[in-house]
N, C-alpha and C positions, 0 to 999 in steps of 0.2 A: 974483556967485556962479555958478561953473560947474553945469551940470546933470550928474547923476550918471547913466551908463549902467548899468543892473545885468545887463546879456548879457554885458558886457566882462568884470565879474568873476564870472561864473559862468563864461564861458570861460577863462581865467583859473585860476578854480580847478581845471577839467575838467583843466587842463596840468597843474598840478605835482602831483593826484592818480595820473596817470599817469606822470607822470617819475617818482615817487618809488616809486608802488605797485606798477607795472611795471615799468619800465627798471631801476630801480632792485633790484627785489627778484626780478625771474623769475629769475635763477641759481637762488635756495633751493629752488625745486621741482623736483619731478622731474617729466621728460619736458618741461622748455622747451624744447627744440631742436625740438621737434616747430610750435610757435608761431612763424607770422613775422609777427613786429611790427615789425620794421626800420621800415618805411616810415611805420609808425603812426607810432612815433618819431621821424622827424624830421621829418612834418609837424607833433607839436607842438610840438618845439622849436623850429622855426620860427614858429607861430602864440603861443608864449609870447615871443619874445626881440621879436619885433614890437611885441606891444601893451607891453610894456615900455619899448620907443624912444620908442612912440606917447607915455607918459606923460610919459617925460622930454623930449621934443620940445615941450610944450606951455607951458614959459617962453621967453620970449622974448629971446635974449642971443648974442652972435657962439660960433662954435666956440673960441677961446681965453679965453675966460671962461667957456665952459662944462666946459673941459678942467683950466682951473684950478683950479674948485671941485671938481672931483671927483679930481683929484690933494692937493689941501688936505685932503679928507676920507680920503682913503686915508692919507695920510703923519700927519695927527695921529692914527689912531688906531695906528700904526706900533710910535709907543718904548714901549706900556706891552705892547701883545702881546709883543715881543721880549723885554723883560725877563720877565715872566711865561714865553717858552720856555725864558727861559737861567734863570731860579731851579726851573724842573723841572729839567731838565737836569740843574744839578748836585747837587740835595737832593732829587730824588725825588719 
């Protein structure tokens, strides 16, 4: 049993509260231009995309079977999204 860091996901959380609540949402206010967060922002999207590598780095398996599982999981979930875009698509 691995030991569970609880900094990791409270930073963690701290990123995608901010991707979302700021990057994401400062256009709707007025007087955003006036706010430079630029750099706030990509230091967390930098400190989110990391601990994210960090989790998935932590099995232990070569890059093309790590590439492959995660090619396997994008492409099975593929044919049902697709059909679901093309039956909106044509019926609304």
């Amino acid at each position: 049993m691995t030991k569970h860091i609880v900094i990791i996901d409270i930073v963690r959380t701290m990123c995608v509260i901010w991707i979302v609540g700021v990057w994401h949402m400062v256009d709707y206010f007025p007087g955003h231009d006036l706010l430079n967060y630029n750099y706030v922002t990509i230091g967390v999207l930098g400190i989110f995309t990391f601990l994210s590598g960090l989790f998935l780095g932590k099995k232990k398996m070569s890059p093309i079977e790590f590439y492959k599982s995660r090619l396997f999981r994008f492409l099975s979930r593929l044919p049902p999204c697709l059909l679901r875009k093309h039956r909106i698509l044509l019926w609304g």
